[in-house]
PAPA-524568 format. One line per 4 residues: number of its first residue (from 1); for each residue y, x negated, z of N, C-alpha, C. Coordinates in nm, 4 decimals. Layout:
N
NUM	Y,X,Z,Y,X,Z,Y,X,Z ~ ...
***
This chain:
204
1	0.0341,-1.2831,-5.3103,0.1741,-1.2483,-5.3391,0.2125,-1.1109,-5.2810 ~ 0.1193,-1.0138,-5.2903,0.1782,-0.8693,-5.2449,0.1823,-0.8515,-5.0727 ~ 0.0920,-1.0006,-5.0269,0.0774,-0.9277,-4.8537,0.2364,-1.0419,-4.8380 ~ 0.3022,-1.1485,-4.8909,0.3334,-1.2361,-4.8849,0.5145,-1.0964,-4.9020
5	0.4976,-0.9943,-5.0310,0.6233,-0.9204,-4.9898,0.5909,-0.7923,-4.8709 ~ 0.4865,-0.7813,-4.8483,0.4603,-0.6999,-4.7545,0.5259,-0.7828,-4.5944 ~ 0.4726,-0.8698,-4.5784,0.5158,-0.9272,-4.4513,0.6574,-0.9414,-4.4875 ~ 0.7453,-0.9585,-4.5945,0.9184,-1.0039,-4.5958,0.9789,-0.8590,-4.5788
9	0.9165,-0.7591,-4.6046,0.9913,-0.6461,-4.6093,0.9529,-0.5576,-4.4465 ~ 0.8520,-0.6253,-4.3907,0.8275,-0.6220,-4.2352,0.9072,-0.6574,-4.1847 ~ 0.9865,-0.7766,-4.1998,1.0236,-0.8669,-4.0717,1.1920,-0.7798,-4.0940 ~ 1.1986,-0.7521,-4.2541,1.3506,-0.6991,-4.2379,1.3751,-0.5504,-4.2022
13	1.2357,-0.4535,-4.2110,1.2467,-0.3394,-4.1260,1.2942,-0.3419,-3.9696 ~ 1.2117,-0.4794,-3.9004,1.2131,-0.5067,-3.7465,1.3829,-0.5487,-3.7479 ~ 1.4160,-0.6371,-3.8263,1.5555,-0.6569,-3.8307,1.7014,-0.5523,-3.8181 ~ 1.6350,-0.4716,-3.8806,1.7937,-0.3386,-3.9053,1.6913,-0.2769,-3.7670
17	1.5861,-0.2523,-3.7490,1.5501,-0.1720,-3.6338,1.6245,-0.1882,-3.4904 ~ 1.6391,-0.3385,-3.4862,1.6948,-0.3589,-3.3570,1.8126,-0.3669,-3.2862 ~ 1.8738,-0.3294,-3.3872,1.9990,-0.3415,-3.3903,2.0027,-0.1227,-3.3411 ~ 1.9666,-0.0543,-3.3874,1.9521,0.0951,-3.3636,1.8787,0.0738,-3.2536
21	1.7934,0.0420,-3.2236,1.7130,0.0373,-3.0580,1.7704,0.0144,-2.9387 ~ 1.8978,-0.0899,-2.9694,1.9536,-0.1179,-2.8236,2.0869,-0.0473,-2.8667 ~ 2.1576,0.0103,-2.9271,2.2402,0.1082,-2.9484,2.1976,0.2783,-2.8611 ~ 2.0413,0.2837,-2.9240,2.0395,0.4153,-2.8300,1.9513,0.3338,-2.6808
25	1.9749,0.2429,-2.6454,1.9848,0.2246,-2.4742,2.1200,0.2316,-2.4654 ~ 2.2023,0.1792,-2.5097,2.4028,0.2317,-2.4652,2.4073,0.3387,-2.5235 ~ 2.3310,0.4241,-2.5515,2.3619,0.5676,-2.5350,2.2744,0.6587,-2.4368 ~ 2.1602,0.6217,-2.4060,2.0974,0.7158,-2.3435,2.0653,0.7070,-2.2142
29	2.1334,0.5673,-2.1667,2.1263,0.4795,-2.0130,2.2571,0.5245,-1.9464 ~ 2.2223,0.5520,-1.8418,2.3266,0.5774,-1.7527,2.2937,0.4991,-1.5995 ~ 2.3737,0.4066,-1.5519,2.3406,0.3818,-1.4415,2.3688,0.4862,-1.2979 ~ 2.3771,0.6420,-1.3191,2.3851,0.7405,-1.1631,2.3004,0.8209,-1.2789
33	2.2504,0.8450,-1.1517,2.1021,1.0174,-1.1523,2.1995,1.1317,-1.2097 ~ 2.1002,1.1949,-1.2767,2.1945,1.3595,-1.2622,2.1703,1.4191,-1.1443 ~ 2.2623,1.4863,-1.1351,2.2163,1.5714,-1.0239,2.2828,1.7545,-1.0865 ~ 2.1608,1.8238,-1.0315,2.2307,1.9740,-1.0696,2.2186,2.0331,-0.9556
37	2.3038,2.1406,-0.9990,2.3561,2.2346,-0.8900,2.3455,2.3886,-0.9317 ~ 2.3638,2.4613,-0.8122,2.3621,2.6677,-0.8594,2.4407,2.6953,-0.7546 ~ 2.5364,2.7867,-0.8120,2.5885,2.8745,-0.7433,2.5022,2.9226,-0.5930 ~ 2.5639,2.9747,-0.5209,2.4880,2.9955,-0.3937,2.5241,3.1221,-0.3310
41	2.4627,3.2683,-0.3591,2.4880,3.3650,-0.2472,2.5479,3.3731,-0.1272 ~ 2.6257,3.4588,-0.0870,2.7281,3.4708,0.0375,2.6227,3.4716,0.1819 ~ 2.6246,3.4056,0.2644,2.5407,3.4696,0.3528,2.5559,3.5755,0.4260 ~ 2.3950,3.6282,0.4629,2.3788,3.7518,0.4909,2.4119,3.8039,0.6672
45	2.4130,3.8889,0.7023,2.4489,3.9361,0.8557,2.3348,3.9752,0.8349 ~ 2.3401,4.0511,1.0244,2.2352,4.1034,1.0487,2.2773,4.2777,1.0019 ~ 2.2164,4.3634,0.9580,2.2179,4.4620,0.9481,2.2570,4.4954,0.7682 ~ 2.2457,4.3857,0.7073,2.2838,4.3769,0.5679,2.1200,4.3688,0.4514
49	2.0332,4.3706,0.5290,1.9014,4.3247,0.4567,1.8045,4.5079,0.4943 ~ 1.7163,4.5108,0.3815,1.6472,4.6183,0.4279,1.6916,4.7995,0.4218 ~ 1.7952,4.7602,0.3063,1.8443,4.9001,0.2725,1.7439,4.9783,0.2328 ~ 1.7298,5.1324,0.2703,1.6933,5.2252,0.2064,1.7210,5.2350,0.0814
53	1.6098,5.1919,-0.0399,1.6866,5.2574,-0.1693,1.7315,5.3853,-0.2000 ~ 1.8941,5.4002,-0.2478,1.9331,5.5664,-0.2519,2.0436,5.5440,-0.3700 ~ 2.1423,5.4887,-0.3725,2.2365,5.5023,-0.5208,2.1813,5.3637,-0.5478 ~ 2.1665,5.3725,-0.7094,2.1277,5.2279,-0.7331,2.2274,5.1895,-0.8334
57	2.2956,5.0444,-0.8432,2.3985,4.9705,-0.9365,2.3119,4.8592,-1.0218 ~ 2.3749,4.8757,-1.1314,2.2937,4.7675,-1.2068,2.4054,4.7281,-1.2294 ~ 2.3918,4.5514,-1.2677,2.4631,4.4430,-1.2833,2.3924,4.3997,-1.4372 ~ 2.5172,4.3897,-1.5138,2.4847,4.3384,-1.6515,2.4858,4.2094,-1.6745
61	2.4023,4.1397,-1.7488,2.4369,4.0016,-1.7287,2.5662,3.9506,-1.7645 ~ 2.6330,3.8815,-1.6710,2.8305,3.7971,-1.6881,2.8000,3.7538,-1.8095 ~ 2.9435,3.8059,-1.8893,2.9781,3.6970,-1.9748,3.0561,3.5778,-1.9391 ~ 3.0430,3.4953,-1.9624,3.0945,3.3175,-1.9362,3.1629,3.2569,-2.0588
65	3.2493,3.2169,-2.0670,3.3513,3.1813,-2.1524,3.2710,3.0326,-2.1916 ~ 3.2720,3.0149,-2.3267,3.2069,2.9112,-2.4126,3.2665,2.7904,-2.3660 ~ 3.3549,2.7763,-2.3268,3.4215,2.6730,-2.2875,3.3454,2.5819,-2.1444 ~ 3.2897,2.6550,-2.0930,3.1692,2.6568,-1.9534,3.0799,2.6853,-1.9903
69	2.9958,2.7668,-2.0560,2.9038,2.7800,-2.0485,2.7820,2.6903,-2.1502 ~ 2.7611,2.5756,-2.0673,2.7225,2.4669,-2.1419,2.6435,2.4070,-2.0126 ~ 2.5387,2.3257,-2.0398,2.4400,2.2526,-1.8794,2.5315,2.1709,-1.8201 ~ 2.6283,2.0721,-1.8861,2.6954,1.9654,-1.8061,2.8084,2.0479,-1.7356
73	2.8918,2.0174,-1.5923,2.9471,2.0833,-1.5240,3.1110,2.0572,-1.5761 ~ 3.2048,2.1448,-1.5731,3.2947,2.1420,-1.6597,3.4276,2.1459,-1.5549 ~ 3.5136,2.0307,-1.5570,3.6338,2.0220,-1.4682,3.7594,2.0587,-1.5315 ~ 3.8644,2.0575,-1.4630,3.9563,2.0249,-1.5715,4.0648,1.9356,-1.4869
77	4.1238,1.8572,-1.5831,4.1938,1.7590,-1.6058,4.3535,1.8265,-1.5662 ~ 4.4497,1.8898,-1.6565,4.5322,1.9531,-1.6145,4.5053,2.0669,-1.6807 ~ 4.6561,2.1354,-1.7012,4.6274,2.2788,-1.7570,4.5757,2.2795,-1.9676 ~ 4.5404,2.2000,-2.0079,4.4907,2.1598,-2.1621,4.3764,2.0973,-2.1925
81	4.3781,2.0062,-2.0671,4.2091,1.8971,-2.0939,4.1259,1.9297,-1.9867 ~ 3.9741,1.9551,-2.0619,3.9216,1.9657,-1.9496,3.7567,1.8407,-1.9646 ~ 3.7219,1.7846,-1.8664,3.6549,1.6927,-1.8397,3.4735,1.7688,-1.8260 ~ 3.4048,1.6554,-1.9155,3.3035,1.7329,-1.9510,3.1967,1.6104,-1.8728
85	3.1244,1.6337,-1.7514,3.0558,1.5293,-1.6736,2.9592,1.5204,-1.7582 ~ 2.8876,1.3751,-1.7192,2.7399,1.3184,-1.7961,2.6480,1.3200,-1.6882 ~ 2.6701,1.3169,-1.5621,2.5836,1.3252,-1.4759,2.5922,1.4200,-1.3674 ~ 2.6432,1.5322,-1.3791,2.6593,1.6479,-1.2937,2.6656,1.7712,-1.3619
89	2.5173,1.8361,-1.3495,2.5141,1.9050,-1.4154,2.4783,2.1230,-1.3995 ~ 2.4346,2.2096,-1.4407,2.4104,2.3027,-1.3900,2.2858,2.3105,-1.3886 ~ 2.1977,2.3775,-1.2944,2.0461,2.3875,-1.3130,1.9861,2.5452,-1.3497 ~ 2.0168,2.5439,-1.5195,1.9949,2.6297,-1.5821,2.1190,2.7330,-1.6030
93	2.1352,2.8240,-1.7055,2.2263,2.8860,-1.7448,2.2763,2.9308,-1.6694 ~ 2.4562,2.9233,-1.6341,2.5787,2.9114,-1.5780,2.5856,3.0992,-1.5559 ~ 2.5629,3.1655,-1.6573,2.6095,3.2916,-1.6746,2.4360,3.3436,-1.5824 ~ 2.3774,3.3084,-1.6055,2.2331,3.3777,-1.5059,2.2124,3.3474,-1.3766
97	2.3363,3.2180,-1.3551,2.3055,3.1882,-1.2470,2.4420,3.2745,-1.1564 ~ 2.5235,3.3111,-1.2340,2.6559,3.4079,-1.1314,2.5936,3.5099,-1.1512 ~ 2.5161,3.5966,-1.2239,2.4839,3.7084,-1.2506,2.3339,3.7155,-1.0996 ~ 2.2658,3.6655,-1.0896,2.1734,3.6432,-1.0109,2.2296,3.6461,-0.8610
101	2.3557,3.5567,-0.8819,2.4413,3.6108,-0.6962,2.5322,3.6937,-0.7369 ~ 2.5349,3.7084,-0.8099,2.6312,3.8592,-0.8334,2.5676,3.9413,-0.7357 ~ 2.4445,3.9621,-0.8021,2.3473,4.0774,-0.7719,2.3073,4.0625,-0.6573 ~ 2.3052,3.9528,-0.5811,2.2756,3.9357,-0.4032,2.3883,4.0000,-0.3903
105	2.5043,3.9271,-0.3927,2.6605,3.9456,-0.2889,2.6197,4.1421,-0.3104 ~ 2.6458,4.1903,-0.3892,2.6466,4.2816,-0.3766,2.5432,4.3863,-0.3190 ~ 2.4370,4.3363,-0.3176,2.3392,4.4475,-0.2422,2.3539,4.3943,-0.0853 ~ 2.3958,4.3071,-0.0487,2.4384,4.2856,0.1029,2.5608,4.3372,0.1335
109	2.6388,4.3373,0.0436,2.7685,4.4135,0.0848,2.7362,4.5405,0.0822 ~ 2.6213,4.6104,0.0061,2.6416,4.8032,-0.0133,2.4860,4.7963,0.0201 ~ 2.4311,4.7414,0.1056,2.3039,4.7960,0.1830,2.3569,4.8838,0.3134 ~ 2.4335,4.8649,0.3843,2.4404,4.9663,0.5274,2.4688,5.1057,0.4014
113	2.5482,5.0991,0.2916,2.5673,5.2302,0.2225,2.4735,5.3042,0.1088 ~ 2.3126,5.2118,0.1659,2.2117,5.2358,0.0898,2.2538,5.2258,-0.0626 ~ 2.3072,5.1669,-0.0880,2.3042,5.0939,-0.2187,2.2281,4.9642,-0.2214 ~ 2.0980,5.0475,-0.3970,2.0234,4.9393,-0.4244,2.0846,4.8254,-0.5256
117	2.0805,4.7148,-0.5339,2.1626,4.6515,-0.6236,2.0667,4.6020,-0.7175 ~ 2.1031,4.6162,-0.8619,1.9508,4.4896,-0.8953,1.9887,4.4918,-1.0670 ~ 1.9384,4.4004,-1.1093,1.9597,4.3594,-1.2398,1.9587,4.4469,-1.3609 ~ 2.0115,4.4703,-1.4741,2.0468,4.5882,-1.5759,1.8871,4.5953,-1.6057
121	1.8095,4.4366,-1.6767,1.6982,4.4741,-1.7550,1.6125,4.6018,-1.6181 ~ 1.6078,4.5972,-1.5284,1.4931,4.6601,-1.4184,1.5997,4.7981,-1.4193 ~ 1.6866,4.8663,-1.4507,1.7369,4.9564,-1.4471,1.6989,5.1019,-1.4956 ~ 1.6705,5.2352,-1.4429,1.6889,5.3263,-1.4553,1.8012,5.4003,-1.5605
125	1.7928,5.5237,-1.6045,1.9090,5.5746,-1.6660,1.9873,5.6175,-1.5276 ~ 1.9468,5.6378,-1.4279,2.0271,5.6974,-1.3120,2.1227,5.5938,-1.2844 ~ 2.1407,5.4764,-1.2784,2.1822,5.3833,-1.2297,2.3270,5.3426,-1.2433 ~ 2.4364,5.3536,-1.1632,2.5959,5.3311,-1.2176,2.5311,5.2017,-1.2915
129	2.6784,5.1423,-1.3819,2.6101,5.0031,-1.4512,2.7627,4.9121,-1.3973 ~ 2.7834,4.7764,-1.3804,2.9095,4.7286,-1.3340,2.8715,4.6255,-1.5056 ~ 2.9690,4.5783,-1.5431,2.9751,4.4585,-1.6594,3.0734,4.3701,-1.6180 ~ 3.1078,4.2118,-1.6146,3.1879,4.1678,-1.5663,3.2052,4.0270,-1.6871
133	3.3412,4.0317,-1.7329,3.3302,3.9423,-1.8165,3.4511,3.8334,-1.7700 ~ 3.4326,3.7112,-1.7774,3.4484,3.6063,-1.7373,3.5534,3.5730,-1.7687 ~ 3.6768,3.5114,-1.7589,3.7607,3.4912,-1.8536,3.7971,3.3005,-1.8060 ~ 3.7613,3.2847,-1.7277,3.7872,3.1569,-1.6761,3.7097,3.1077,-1.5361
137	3.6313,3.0281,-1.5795,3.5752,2.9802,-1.4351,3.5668,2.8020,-1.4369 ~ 3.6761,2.7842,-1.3876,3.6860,2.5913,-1.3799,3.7641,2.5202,-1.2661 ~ 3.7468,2.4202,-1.2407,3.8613,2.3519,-1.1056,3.8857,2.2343,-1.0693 ~ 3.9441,2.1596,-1.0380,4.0095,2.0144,-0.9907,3.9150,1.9656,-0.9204
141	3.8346,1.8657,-0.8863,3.7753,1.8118,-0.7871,3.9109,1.8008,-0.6602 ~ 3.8842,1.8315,-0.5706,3.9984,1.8088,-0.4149,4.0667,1.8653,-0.4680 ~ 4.1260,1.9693,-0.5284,4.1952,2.0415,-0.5580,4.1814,2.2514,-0.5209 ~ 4.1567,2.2759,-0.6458,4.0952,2.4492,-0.6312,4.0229,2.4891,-0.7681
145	3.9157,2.5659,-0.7235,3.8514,2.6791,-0.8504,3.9546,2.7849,-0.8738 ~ 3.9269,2.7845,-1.0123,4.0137,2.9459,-1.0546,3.8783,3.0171,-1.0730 ~ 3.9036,3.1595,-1.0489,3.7815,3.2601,-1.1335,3.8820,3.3660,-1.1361 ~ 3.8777,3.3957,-1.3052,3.9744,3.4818,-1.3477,3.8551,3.5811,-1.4273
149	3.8764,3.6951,-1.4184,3.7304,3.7995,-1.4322,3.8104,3.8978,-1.4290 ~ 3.7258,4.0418,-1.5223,3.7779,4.2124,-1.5635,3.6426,4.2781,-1.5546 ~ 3.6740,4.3563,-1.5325,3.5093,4.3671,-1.4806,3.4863,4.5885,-1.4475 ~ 3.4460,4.6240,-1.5082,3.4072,4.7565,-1.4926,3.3076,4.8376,-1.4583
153	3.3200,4.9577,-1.3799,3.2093,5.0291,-1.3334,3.1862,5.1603,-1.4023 ~ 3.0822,5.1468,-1.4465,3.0076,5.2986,-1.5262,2.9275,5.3953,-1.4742 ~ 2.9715,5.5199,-1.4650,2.8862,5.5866,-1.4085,2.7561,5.6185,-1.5050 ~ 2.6330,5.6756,-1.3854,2.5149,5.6826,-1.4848,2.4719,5.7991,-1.6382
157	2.3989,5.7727,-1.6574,2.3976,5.8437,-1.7738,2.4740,5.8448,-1.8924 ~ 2.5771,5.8889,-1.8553,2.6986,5.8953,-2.0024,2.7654,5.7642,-2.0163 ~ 2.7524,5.7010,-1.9194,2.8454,5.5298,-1.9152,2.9767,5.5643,-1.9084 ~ 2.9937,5.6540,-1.8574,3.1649,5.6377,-1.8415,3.2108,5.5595,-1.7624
161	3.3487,5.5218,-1.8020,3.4069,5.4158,-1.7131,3.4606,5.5090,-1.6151 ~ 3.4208,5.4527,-1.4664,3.5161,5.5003,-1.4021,3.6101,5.4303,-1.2859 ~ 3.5852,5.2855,-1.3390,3.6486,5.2001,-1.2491,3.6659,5.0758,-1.3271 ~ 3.7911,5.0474,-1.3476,3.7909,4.9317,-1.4049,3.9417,4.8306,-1.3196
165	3.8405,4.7052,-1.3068,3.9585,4.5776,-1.2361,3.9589,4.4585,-1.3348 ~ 4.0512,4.3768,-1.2387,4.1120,4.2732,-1.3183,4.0952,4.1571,-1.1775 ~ 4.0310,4.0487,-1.1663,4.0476,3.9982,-1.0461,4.0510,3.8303,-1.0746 ~ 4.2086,3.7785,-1.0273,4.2500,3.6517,-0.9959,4.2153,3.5811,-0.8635
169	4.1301,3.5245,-0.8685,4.0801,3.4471,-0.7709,4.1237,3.2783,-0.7401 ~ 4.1458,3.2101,-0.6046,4.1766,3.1029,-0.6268,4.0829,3.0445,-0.4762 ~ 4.0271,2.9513,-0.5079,3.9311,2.8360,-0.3800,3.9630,2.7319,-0.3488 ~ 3.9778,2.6644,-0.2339,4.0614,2.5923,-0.2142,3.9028,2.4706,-0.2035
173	3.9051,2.3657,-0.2641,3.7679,2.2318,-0.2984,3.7626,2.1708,-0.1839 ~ 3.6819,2.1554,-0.0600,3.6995,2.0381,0.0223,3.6867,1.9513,0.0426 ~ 3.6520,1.8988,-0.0856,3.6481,1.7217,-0.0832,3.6345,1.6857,-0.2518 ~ 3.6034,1.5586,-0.2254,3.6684,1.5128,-0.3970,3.5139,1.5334,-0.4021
177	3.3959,1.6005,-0.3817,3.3024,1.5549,-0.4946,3.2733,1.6941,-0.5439 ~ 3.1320,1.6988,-0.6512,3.0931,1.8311,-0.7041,3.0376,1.9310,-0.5777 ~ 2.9580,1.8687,-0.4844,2.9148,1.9574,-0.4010,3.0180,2.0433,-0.3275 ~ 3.1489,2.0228,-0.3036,3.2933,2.0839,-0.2509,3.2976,2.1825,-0.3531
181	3.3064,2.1237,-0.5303,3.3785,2.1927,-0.6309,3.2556,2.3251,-0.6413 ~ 3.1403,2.2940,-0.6453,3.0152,2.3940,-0.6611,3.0009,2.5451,-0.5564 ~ 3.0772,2.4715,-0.4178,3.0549,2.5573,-0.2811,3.1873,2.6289,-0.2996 ~ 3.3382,2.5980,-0.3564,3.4777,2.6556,-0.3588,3.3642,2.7521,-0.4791
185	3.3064,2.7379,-0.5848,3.3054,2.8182,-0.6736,3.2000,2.9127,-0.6479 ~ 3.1052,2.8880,-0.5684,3.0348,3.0388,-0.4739,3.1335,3.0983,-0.4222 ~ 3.2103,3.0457,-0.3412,3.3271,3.1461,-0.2619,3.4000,3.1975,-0.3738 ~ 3.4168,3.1888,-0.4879,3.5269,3.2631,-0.5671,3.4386,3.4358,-0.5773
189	3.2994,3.3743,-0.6656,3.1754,3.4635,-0.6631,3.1810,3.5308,-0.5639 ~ 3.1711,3.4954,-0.4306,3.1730,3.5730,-0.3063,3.2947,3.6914,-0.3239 ~ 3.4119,3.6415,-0.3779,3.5523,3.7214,-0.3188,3.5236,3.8280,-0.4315 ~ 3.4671,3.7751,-0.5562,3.5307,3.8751,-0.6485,3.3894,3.9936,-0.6072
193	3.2445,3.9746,-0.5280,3.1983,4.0556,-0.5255,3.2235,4.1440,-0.3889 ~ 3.2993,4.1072,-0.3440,3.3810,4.1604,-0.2550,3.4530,4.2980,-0.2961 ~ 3.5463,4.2092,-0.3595,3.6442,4.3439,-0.4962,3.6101,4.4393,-0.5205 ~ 3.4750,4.4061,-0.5728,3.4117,4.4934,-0.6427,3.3221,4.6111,-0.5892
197	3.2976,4.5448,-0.4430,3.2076,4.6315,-0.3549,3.2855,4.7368,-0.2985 ~ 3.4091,4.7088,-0.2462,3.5280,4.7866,-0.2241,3.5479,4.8816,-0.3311 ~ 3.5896,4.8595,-0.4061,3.5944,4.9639,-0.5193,3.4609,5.0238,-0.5930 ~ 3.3945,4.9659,-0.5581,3.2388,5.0968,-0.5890,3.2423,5.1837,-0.4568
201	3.2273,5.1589,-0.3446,3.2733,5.2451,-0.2194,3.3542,5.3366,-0.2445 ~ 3.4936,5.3758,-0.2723,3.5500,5.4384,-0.3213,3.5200,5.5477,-0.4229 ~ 3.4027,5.5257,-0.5109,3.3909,5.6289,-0.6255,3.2699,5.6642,-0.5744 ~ 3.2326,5.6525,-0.4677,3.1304,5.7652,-0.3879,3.1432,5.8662,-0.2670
***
């Protein structure tokens, strides 16, 4: 009698089980690959590599607006909805990965002016400090990236501000897929470390 409710209360575990088993295959099946992507550094010239270290800038890690800063790659729809992909994604944190070409674009732009560029944690007290906080980074497939960013420069030691911007950026996507939307959004990265290289020039 007891293996006789043992086997009835088997067959109705397997019963409610299967019904949850092929529920999470229509959830966890996708018929396309992921694919991820990173931001991508500006390329370099010749005479841009191989600076003398002499003023050095540290780059703080970007803040990235919660709204993005998430692994799946984030579009938007119009100006209210924005579209959250299942199979296109970032390869590894969004904010380490602009902060990481931050820190290229800029030591290629201020190497002929012997400026060393390099990340806050590896920083000196000598070191100006730049902070750049994010305020919007999203875009249309075949459409354009926005990168809307404020962003300030500190001189060393005391941290004073002595440069502070505001920079509206716009990229124009060249084709409807992510690899267009990924490459418009290096070029935004590119322009705004542009901005920024310009105006550190200036306060030396």
């Amino acid at each position: 009698q007891p293996m006789k409710h043992a086997f009835s209360a088997l067959k109705i575990l397997c019963a409610l089980s299967l019904p949850v088993l092929a529920l999470s295959g229509c959830l966890f099946r996708t018929g396309d690959p992921v694919t991820f992507y990173t931001l991508s550094p500006m390329p370099q010239t010749a005479g841009q590599t191989g600076a003398v270290p002499g003023t050095l800038l540290a780059v703080l890690p970007v803040a990235i607006p919660t709204v993005v800063d998430r692994p799946q790659i984030v579009t938007r729809a119009d100006d209210n909805r924005i579209l959250i992909s299942d199979t296109h994604y970032w390869g590894g944190s969004l904010g380490d990965n602009f902060t990481r070409v931050l820190v290229a674009n800029l030591g290629s732009l201020l190497a002929a002016k012997k400026v060393n560029v390099l990340s806050d944690a590896h920083a000196p007290d000598e070191a100006y400090r730049l902070s750049v906080v994010v305020g919007q980074l999203d875009g249309r497939l075949a459409d354009t990236v926005r990168l809307n960013a404020s962003w300030t420069l500190k001189e060393p030691q005391s941290q004073k501000a002595l440069a502070v911007g505001h920079s509206v950026i716009q990229e124009a996507v060249a084709g409807e897929g992510y690899d267009e939307l990924v490459a418009a959004a290096s070029r935004a990265v590119a322009a705004l470390s542009r901005e920024i290289a310009a105006e550190f020039e200036k306060l030396r």
